[in-house]
N, C-alpha and C positions, 0 to 999 in steps of 0.2 A: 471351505471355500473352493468351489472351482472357475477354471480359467479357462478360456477358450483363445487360443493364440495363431490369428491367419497368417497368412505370407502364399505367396507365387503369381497375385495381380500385375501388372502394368500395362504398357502400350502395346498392343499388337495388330497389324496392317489383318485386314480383311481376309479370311480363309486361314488363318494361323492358328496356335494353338496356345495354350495355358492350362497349366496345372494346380490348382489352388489345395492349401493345403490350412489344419485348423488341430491344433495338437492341445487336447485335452489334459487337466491335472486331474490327478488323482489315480485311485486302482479302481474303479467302480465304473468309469468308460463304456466297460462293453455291458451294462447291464440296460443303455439309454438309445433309443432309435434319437438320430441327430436328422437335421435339416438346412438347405443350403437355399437363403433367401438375397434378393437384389433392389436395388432400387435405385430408379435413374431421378435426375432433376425435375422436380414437379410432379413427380408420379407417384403412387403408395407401393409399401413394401411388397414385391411378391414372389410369393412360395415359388422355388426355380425346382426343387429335388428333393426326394426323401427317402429315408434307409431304416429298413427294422433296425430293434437293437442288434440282432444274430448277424446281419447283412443279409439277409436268404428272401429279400423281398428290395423294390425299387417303383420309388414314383418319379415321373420327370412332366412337367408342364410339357404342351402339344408344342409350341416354341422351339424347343430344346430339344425334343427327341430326335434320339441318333443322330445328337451332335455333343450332347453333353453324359458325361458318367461320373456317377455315385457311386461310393465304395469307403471300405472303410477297414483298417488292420487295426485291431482291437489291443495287437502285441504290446504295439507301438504307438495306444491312445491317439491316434491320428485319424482323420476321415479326410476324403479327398474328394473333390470336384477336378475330373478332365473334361477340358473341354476344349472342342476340335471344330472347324470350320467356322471359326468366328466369324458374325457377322456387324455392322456399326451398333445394330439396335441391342447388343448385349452388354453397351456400355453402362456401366451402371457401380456403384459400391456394392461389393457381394458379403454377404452374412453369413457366418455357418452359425448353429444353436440346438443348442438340446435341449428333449421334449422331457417337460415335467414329469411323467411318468412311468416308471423303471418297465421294463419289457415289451414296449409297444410298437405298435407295425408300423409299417411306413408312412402312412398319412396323416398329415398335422399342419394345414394347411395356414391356420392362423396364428401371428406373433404370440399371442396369449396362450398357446399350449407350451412357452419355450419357457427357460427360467433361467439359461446361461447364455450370452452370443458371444461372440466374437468382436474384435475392436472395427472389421469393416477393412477391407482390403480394395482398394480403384481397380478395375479393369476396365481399359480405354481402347476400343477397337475402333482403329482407322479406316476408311475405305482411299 
């Protein structure tokens, strides 16, 4: 069984920052490219980031670029979402999840490539 455990969401005023963080069980972590998905009130889930299994590759929606970073320490089965220059419309409940299958590159655009998420973590940016 694995387990996917977020934490570093909350309130932040407009142009701030947040760290989100998604700590994977098990030894097998680094063998899985993960995904960091959102979804606000009324809207459907979508794909915000994505990381080969190695790290050595990165997708970020047109949104997000260079303001948000994907990464991932395989040491310490963790993968992280920074994310910098908040803006209101980032408010949303954010997902991390990994992709069904073991070695694969960054792109995984849809819920249904995923087989683990995370419990859902709020980040609520103010203006």
């Amino acid at each position: 069984q694995v387990q996917l455990v977020e934490s570093g969401g909350g309130l932040v005023q407009a142009g701030g920052s947040l760290r989100l963080s998604c700590v994977a069980s098990g030894r097998i972590f680094s063998s899985y490219a993960m995904g960091w998905f959102r979804q606000a009130p009324g809207k459907e889930r979508e794909f915000v980031a994505g990381i080969s299994w190695d790290g050595g590759t990165t997708y970020y929606v047109d949104s997000v670029k260079g303001r948000f970073t994907i990464s991932r320490d395989n040491a310490k089965n963790t993968g992280y979402l920074q994310m910098n220059s908040l803006k209101p419309e980032d408010t949303a409940v954010y997902y991390c999840a990994r992709v069904r299958t073991v070695y694969s590159g960054y792109y995984h655009p849809h819920p249904a490539e995923y087989d683990y998420w995370g419990q859902g973590t709020q980040v609520t940016v103010s203006s």
